[in-house]
Each structure stands twice: as C-alpha cells, then as structure tokens.
N, C-alpha and C positions, 0 to 999 in steps of 0.2 A: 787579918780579920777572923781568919782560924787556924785550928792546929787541931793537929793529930796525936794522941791520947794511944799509946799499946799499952796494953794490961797482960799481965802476969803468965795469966792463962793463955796467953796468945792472938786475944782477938783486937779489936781496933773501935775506936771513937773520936769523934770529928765533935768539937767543942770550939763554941761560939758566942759573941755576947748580941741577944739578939735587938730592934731596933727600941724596945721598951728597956733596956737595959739591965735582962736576966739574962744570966749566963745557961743557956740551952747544950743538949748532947744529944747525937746523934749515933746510937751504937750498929756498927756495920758487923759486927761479927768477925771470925777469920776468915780476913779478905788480906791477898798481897798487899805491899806497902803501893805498889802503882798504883794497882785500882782504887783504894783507900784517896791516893793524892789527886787522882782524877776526878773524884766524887767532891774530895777538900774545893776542888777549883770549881766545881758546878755550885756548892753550896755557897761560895765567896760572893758568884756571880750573881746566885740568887739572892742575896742577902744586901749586895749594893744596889739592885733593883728597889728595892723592898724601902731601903733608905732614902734612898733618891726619888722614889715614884715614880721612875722611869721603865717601860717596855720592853720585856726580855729581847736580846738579838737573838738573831732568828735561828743561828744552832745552837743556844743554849732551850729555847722554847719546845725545837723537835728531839734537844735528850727529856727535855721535861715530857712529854708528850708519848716519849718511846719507853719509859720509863716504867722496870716488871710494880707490880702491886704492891709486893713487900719492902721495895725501898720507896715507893710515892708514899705510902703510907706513913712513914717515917717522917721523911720530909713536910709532910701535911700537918705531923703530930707537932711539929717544933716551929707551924708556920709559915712553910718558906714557901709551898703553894695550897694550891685549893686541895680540899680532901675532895678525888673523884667520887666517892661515895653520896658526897652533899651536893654537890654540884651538878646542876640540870645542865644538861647537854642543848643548847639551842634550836630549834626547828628551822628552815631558811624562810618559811612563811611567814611563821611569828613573829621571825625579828625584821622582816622587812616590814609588815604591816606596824611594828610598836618603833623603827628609826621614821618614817612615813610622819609616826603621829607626835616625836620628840621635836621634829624639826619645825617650830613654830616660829622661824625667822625667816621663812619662806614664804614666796608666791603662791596663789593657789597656781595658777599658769605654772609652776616649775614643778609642784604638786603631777600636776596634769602631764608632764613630760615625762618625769621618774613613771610614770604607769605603764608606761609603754617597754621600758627596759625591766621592772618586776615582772608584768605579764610573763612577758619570757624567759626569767629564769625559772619561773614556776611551776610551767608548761616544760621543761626543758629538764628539771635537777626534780621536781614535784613539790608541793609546802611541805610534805614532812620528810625531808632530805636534813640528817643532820648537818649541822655547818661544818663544824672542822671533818668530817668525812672528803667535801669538798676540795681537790687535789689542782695543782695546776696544769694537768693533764687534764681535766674533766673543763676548767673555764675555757681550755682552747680548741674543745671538742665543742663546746657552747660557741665557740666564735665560728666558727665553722659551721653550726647549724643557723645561726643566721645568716651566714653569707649562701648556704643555700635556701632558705625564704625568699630571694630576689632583691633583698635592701638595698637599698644603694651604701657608695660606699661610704659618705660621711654621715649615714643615720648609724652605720653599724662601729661606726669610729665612737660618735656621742656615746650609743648604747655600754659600750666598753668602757668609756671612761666614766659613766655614772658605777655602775657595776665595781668599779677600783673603790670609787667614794663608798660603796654601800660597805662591800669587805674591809674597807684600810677604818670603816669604823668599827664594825665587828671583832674588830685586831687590838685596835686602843681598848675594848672593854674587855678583852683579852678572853673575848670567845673561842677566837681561834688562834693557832700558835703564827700563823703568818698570813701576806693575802695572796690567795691561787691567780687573784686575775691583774697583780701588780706588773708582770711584764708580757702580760697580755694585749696587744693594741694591732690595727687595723688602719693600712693608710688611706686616710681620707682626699677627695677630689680636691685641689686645692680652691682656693678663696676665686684666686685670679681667672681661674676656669668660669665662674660663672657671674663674673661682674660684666657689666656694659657701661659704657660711657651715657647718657641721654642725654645730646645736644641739644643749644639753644634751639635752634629750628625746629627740631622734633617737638621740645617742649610746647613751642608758643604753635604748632600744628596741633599737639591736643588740647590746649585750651581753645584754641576755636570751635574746637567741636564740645564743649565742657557746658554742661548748665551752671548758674551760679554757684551751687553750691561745692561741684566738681571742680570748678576755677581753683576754688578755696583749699582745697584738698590738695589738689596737683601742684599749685604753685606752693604752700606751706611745706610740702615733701622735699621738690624740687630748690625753690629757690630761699626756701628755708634753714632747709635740713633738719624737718623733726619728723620724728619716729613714724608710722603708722600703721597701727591704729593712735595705738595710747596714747601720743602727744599732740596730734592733730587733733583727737576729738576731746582731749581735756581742756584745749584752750579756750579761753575767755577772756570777754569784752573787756574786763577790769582790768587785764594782763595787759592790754595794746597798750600803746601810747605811743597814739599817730602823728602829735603836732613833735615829741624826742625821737623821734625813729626808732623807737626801742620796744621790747614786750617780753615778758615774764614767761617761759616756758616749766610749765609742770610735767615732769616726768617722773611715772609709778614705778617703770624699770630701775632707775636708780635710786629711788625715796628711803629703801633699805639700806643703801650704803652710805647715807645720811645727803647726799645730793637729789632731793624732790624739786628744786628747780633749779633756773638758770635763767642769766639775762641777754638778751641775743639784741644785736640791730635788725631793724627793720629795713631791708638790703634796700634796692630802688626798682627793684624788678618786681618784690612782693606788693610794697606801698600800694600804687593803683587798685591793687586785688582787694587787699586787705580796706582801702579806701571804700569804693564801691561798693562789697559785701556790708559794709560801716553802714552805710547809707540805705539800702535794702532791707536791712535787718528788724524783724518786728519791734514794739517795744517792750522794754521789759528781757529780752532776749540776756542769756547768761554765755552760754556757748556760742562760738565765731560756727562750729557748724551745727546748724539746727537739724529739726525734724529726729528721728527715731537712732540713726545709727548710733547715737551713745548708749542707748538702753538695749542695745540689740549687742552690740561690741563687750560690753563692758559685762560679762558674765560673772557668777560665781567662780568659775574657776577658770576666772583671766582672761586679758583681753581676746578677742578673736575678731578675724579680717571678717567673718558674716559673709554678705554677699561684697564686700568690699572688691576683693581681687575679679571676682566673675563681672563686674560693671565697670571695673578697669579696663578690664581686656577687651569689653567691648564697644569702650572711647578708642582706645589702639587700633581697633579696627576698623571704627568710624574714621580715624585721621587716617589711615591707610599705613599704619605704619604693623608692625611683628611684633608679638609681645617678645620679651627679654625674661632671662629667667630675674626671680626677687623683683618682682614688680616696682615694690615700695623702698625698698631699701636700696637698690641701683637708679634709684633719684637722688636720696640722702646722701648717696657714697657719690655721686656726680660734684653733688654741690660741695662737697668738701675739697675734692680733687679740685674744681674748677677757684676756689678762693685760695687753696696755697698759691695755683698758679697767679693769682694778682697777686703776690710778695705779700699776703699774712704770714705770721708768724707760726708755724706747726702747734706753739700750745695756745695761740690765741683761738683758732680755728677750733682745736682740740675741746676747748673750752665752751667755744659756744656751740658746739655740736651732740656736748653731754659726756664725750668718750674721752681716750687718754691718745699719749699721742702715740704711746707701741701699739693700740688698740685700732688708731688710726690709720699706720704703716701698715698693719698687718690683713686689716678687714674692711679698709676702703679706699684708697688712695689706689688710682690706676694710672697708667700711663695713656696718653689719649693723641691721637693724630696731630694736635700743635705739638704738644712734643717732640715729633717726629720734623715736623715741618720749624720750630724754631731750630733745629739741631741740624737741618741742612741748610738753612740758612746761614749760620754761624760759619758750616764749614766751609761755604762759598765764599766768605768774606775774609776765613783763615788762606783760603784757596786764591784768590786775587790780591790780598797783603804778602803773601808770600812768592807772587810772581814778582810784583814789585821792589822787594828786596830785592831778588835775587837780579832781575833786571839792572839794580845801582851798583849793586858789588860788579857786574861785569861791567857796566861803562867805565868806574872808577877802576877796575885793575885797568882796561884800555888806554885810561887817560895815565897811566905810571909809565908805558915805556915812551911816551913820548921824551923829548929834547928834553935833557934839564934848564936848560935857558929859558925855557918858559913857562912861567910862572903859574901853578897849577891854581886853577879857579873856584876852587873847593876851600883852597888855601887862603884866597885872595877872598872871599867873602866869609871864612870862621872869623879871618883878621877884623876884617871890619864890623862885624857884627859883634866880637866883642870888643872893639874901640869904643863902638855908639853906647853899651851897654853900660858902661865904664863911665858913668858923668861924675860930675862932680856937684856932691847934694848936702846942702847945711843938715845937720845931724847934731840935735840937742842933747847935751849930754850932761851930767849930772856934776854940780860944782860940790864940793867935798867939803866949802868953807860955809856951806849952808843955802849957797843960789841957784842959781842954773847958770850954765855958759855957755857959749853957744863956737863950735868949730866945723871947719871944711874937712870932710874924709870925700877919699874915690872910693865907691861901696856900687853893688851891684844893684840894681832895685828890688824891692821886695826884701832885703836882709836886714 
C-alpha cells in the first residue's frame, strides 16, 4: 500500500496512493532505513483505516496521539489524520451534555438515570477537563471515589457501565484515542441476593387487607406479571377480554425495541379481581386503575413509583407480613418462577412476561421451597426403589444355591408368561395379486 522512495541526497519518502486516488508523498528527511519502515507501517495502518472507515487499534492511535508536531503535521498534510492545529480538543461537559441531547431514541426515565453517573463525573474530573487528558488511572481513581460516597455496590457497578457507553462513544467519534473506563468495572450484589419468593398465602393475606383498587394492583403484579408502575397503570378496559381469558398488555419499557405490547391469558387467580373491579368501575372508565396514580406516575421524565412503594409497605404491614426488598418486581419474578414450575414452556412464559428467556434465567427465575421439597421427595422414592432392588437381587442369588432338582420359580413363571404371551392371532396381510389374504402367525401382541 506503500513504499519507500531514497533520494540521491540521502533522505527518505514514504509514497502512497491515497483513498481519492492521488498518489500522496510524505518526505521524512535523513531518517535510518528502520525508522523510515516503521513510520511506512503506521502510515499503511493509517490509510486501511481511512479505506475501511474503520477505528484506529488502540497502539496505533497512542503513536498517533504521542506523535512530535513536525511529523503529525506531515501526516495531517497528505490526510491521514486530523491537523491538531484545526482540531478543538473536547470538554467532558460539553460533550456529555451534546451525547445527552443526540440521543433521541431514548427514555426520558433512562434520560433521568444517565444524570446521576454525569453529576459525578463532573463533580469528580470538572466540565472543563479535557477528554483525551482523561487516563485510565484517573477512571479507577473515579471508581474509588465513588465507592467512597457510600453507594452501594450495584449503583456503582450501573454507574460504570454507563460511563464505558459515554467514553466507548467518545472513542467511535475519535475524540479520544481509546476508552479509560473500558476495563474499569465493580462487582455488583448479585440478582439472587435480593429476590424473594411471595407465596400464595402471603399474596391472598395482602389482598385481604387491599382496597379495591389495591386488589387490582397486587394481583395484576402478582398473578399477572406486569411491570409496576408502567404496565399496571397503562392497562385498559378495551385490552381485557373477560368472556377469552385473554388482555392486551401495553408496555412503554419495551415500545422502543418495537415490542409496545403483548398478549397474556387471564390466569384463574386474576379473573375474579379483574371481574369484580369490571363491575365496580364507573362508566365511561378507560383505565382498569382509576383515580390520579396515572397522572401522578407518568412524569415528564418517566414513569415513577410516586407514593406507590410507601402505601405498599403499609398493606405489608397491615397483613403482618416484612417488606421484601423490589417490592414490585419480587411479585412479577414470583409469578414467572411459579408458572415454569406448572411445565410452561421458558419462551412461552418468557413471552407473555415482555422479557427473553436469558433475561428470565438471569433476573427472575428463583429457586423456591417446592423445589426443595419435590427433590427430596424424588429422593425418597429413588431411596425405597432402590432398597427393593437390592432386596430381589439378594433373595434371587439365595434362591441359586439351592438343589438343581428344583425347578427355579422365577424360571417356572418367565416360561409361562411368555407361553401365554405367545397366542396365536389372525394377521391380515397384504395379497400381491391385488386382494387381501388373510393368515395364522404366533406374534407377540402389540407387534
């Protein structure tokens, strides 16, 4: 893709045809023939870049990057990178605030969550911290200063992997030559740590204590599985269809990834709830839950629980039960766990749940007290089949040293069992000469 050009005088040129299809020269002066072939391989590298529109690797970007003035300049002259000269060096504010405002495929709710991991880069590096200044020494000094803030530890896990997205885009626009906080990460608490099982009993203990409209809620969570806030209170009366068992869930969380809804059964635990509220309901009513929580939930910038979780906690404590950590979501993850165990199928469940099924494995599916108890049941029954074997094996070796003269009983009933087995049964068979004919075989039944 190039070559090396010595001239007379002694010096050296690295000549090139570049992606417009002019042949380009790059004069290095007297430089040894190494250095010269060195530079040949950086400009190669630079130049399949260039063709490809493909992202420098990452030690070809820190020679670009280390690289004295008088040969970037060069390099800048024939195209193969940015002239530093022209080139504005990025602020970390700026360009956090202008990816913030590019990113119009987004939630305001995920909006609202990036706020929380910019705050503290900002606070932390300042808004006018150049970017590529940014080391990855400096992002794991940054991780450290949030683990001492008190975070817990899967906020400071999220915060980090947003922070990778924010730099690894920075990187694509070729802000900077690599990203500082790409093997930067923090282990988070796992899933299993803070899920609960919520048993039928518990359940139908807090809908005793439930006003109508908390019946609606708890059971659509529970014996549902939809989301809460956002899919409980976007449901509507037009979606049921009480006489099919069936109802149309709208969900805002996945509507981006082109899944805005789904169609679920109406289990036999919900029906009655869903009946009843049916019957209650003013006329005219659009939403299965009435009154203000939709206007209240459904912000500018995303849904939010409102007083939702605080008037939870204090039906939990009306039925006498503890709250659980994820209030809402260790119902929907119950009810998922509890319908594999009646032999649904992982992507049917998956299906009517909104999620996938690795999403399912990973973030709801628990192991729960029948599993424990169908599994020592099993073993009790592997545990008494197997005394029973071993019980026959020892009568039958007992029964071998007796007399040969006597006719072993084991023997004496295989014989006769397949004697009887053994009849003899008219078996139609197929005439060749275009009829049927009909003959006696000895055939076992069933063959």
């Amino acid at each position: 893709m190039a070559s090396i050009c010595n001239d007379p005088n002694g010096t050296r040129r690295i000549l090139f045809v570049a992606p417009d299809g002019k042949r380009k020269t790059i004069r290095l002066g007297k430089i040894s023939k190494r250095n010269c072939e060195a530079v040949k391989h950086r400009v190669e590298l630079l130049l399949s870049a260039k063709i490809t529109c493909h992202a420098l690797d990452g030690d070809t970007a820190r020679w670009v990057a280390a690289l004295e003035p008088p040969l970037a300049k060069k390099l800048a002259k024939v195209g193969l990178i940015e002239d530093r000269e022209k080139q504005e060096r990025a602020l970390l504010g700026q360009f956090l605030t202008e990816y913030v405002a590019k990113r119009i495929n987004v939630k305001p709710a995920t909006r609202e969550v990036w706020s929380q991991p910019i705050r503290n880069l900002k606070e932390f590096f300042g808004e006018n911290r150049v970017l590529d200044t940014i080391t990855e020494g400096d992002a794991e000094d940054f991780k450290l200063h949030l683990i001492g803030t008190g975070l817990a530890s899967t906020t400071i896990h999220k915060r980090l992997q947003f922070c990778r997205t924010f730099f690894g885009n920075a990187k694509k626009r070729k802000l900077i030559p690599e990203n500082p906080f790409e093997n930067v990460n923090h282990k988070a608490i796992g899933v299993k740590d803070r899920q609960r099982f919520i048993t039928r009993e518990d359940t139908e203990r807090l809908l005793e204590v439930c006003d109508p409209t908390w019946r609606v809620i708890v059971a659509l969570a529970r014996y549902g599985g939809l989301r809460c806030p956002s899919e409980v209170l976007s449901l509507r009366w037009q979606d049921v269809y009480l006489p099919k068992c069936r109802m149309i869930v709208r969900s805002p969380k996945t509507e981006n990834h082109g899944k805005d809804r789904r169609e679920i059964p109406i289990f036999p635990e919900l029906f009655p709830i869903l009946r009843d509220a049916q019957e209650i309901a003013p006329d005219g009513a659009i939403y299965v839950i009435g009154g203000n929580y939709r206007d209240k939930a459904n912000t500018p910038q995303g849904w939010r629980n409102i007083n939702l979780r605080t008037q939870f906690e204090r039906i939990i404590d009306r039925a006498g039960l503890t709250p659980w950590p994820r209030l809402f979501q260790n119902l929907r993850s119950s009810r998922e766990t509890e319908l594999l165990a009646d032999q649904h199928s992982i992507h049917v469940v998956a299906d009517w749940l909104g999620n996938t099924p690795s999403i399912a494995i990973k973030h709801y599916l628990q192991v729960t007290e029948e599993d424990f108890q169908r599994a020592i049941k099993g073993s009790k029954r592997d545990a008494q089949s197997g005394a029973q074997v071993a019980q026959k094996t020892t009568q039958h070796r007992h029964a071998g040293v007796r007399s040969n003269s006597q006719e072993s009983p084991l023997k004496r009933d295989t014989e006769a069992t397949s004697a009887k087995r053994c009849e003899t049964q008219p078996v139609a068979t197929k005439d060749f000469s275009g009829g049927q004919g009909i003959r006696t075989l000895n055939r076992l039944p069933g063959t």
